[in-house]
C-alpha positions in Angstrom: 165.9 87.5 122.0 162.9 86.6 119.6 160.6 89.5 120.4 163.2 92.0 118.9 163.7 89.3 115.2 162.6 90.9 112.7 159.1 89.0 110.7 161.1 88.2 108.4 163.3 85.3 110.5 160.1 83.7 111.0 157.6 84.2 108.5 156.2 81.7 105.9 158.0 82.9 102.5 155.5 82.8 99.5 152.0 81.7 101.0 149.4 80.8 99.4 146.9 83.0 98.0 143.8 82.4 95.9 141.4 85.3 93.9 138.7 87.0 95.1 137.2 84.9 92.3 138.2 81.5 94.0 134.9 79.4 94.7 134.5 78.7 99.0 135.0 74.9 98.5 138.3 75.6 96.2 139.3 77.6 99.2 138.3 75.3 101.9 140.2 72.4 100.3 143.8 74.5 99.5 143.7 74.9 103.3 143.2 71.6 104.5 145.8 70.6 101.3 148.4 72.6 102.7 147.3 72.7 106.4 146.8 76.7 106.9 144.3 78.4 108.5 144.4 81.6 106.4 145.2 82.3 103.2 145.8 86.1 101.6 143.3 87.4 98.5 145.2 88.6 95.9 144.0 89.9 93.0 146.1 91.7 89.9 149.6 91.6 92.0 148.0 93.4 95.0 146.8 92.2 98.3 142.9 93.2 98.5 142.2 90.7 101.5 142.1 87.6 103.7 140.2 84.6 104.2 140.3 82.5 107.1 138.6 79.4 107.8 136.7 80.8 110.7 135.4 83.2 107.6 134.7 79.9 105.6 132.8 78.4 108.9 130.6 81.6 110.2 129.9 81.9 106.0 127.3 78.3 106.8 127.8 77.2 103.2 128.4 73.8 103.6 131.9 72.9 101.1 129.9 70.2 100.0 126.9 72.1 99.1 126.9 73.0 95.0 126.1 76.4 96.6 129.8 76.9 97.6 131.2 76.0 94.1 128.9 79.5 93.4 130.1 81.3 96.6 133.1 83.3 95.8 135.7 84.2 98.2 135.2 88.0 98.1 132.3 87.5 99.8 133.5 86.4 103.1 137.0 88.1 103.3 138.1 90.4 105.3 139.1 93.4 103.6 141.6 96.4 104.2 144.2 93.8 106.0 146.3 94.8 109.1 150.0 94.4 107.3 153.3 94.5 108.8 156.8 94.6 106.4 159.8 92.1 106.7 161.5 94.9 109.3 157.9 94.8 112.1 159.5 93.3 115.8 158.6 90.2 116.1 157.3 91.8 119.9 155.2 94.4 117.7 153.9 91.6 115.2 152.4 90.0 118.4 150.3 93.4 120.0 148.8 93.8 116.5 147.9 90.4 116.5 146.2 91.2 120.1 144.9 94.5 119.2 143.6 93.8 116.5 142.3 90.2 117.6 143.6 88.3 114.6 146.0 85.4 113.9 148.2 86.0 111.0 149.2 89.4 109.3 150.4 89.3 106.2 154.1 90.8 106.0 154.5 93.7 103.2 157.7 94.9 101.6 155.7 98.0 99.5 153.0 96.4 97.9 154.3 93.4 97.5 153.4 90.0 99.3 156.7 88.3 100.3 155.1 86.0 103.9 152.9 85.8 106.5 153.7 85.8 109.7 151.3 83.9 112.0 150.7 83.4 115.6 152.0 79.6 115.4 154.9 81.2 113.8 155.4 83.1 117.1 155.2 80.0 119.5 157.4 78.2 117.4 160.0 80.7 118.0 159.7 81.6 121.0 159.6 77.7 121.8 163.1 77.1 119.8 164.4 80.1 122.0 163.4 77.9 125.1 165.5 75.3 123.6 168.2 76.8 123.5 170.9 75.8 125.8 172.4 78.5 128.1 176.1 78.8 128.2 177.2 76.6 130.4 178.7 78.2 133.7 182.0 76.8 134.5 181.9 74.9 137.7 184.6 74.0 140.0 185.6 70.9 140.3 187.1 69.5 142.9 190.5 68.0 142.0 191.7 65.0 144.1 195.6 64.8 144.3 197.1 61.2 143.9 199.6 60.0 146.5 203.1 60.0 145.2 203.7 56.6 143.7 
């Protein structure tokens, strides 16, 4: 069953990250480059945050604007990030998520980034365990006996 998989079966390996240093519009096009909605804030090895693109749209500095070259992605992220490591349910993943109202938690092994798990990570899974056929139950069959030739 999915919801007991550990983060790790599912998780993105090595996401993307950019500096707290990384101009909005830098961040605004990685995302839409690599088609994420989120991307960790890393700064000297360590995770110090997240920015989303929701963080990018409430920010109102338009990408194109020569103010978000200026507008640095420490700013608008959200710092002091809900984690979870490699070992975190794939079940308990999902009620942080929904606690915490969010859509991606980066996954943690010490203080090392190694994924993020996301909630289209979740649906994909638990869509692929839909998939999944069923054994098959074995069915009589009726047998019709030839006459003797």
């Amino acid at each position: 069953m999915v919801k007991h998989d550990p983060v790790s079966k599912w998780m993105t390996r090595n996401p993307v990250v950019v500096l707290p240093t990384t101009p909005l519009a830098e961040a605004y096009a990685l995302m839409s480059e690599r088609r994420v909605r989120r991307l960790p804030v890393v700064e000297n090895g360590k995770l110090v945050g997240i920015v989303t693109l929701g963080d990018l749209r409430q920010s109102n500095i338009n990408v194109g604007n020569p103010e978000a070259a200026k507008t640095r992605v420490a700013l608008v992220m959200t710092e002091n990030v809900i984690t979870v490591s490699p070992e975190t349910t794939m079940r308990e993943a999902a009620k942080l998520m929904i606690k915490h109202k969010v859509s991606g938690l980066p996954v943690m092994d010490g203080d090392q980034l190694v994924g993020i798990i996301t909630e289209s990570d979740i649906f994909r899974a638990v869509m692929l365990e839909e998939e999944e056929p069923t054994p098959a139950v074995p069915q009589a069959t009726a047998v019709k006996e030839l006459p003797p030739a």
